[in-house]
N, C-alpha and C positions, 0 to 999 in steps of 0.2 A: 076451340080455335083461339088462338094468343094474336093477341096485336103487335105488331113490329117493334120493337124500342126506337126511343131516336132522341138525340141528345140535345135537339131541338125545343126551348119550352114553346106550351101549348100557346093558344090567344089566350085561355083563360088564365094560366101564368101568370101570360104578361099582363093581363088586365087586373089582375087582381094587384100584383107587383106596384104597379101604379096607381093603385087607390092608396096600397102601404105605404109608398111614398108620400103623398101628399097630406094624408092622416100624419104620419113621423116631422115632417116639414111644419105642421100646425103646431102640432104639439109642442116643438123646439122655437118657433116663431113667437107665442105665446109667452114663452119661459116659464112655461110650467114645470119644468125639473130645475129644482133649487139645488144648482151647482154653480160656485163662482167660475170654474173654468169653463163651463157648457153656456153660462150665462154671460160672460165678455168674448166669446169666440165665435166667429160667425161659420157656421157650420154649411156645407153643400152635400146635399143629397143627390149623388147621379144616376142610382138606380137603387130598386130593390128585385132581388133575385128572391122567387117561392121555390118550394119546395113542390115535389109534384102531388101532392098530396093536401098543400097549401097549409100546413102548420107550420110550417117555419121560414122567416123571411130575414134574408139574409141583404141590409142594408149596406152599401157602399157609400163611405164617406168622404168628404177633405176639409181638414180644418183649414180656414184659410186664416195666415198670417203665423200658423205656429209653426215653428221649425219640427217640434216632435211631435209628429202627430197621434206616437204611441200613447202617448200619457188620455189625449183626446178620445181617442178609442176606447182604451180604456176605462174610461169617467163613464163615457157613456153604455158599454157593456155593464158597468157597475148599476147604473140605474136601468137597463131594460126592462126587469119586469114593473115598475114603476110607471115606463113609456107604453108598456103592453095597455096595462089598465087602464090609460087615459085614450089609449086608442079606442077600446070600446065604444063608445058612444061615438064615435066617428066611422065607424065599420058595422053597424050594426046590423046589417045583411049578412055576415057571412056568418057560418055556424059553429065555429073554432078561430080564436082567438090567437094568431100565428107568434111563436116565438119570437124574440127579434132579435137578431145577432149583428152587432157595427165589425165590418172589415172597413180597414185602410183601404180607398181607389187608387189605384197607381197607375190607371189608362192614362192620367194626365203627365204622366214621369214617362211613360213608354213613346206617346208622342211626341216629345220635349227631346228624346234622342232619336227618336224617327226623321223627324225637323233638321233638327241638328247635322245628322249622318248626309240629308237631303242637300245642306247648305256646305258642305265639306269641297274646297275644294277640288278634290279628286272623283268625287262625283260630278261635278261644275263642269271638269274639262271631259269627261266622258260623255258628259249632256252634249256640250260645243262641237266633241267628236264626231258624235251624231249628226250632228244640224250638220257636220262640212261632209259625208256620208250620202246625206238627201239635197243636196246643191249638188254635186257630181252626178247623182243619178236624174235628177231635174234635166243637166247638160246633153244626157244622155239620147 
């Protein structure tokens, strides 16, 4: 008998996810990876995604204050297995050592036009259309 798939991660995922995170967070708080861009850039970790298997933890970043965030990414995929090794001793419970992958977060670029779109306008006078909609029916 096979269990259902589901594209939902487990608790244990997410639990684990965020011990990744706060481990990767020390480690750059620290400055223990001797990089001048990793070491003047203050970096925001806002999730880490595991793998369901929990080898591979797939970090979401934002450099804040850099316009390219590419090159930041970068830098830091350049040192990962560097970041792995100094995780150890912070992760010492689990039994594999998860790979670490930096993606660019862009949840905060999608909200920023979400916002944006909300504050439009033309969505403004559709909102007011509304409200003059539930006054008539109020009257009613």
């Amino acid at each position: 008998m096979t269990r259902p798939t589901s594209s939902a991660p487990s608790q244990r995922m997410l639990r684990v996810g965020e011990q990744v995170r706060a481990a990767i967070t020390q480690v750059l708080q620290r400055g223990e990876v001797r990089d001048d861009l990793i070491e003047r850039t203050v970096i925001s970790i806002s999730e880490v995604r595991m793998s369901p298997d929990l080898k591979i933890a797939t970090a979401y970043v934002t450099p804040l204050g850099v316009a390219d965030h590419d090159i930041v990414i970068d830098t830091l995929n350049r040192h990962s297995k560097y970041i792995r090794g100094r995780l150890g001793p912070l992760l010492r419970q689990m039994k594999y050592m998860p790979e670490v992958r930096f993606r660019d977060d862009t949840s905060f670029d999608n909200y920023k036009k979400i916002d944006a779109l909300l504050r439009s306008p033309e969505v403004q006078r559709d909102l007011n259309d509304g409200d003059a909609d539930t006054d008539t029916d109020k009257n009613r």
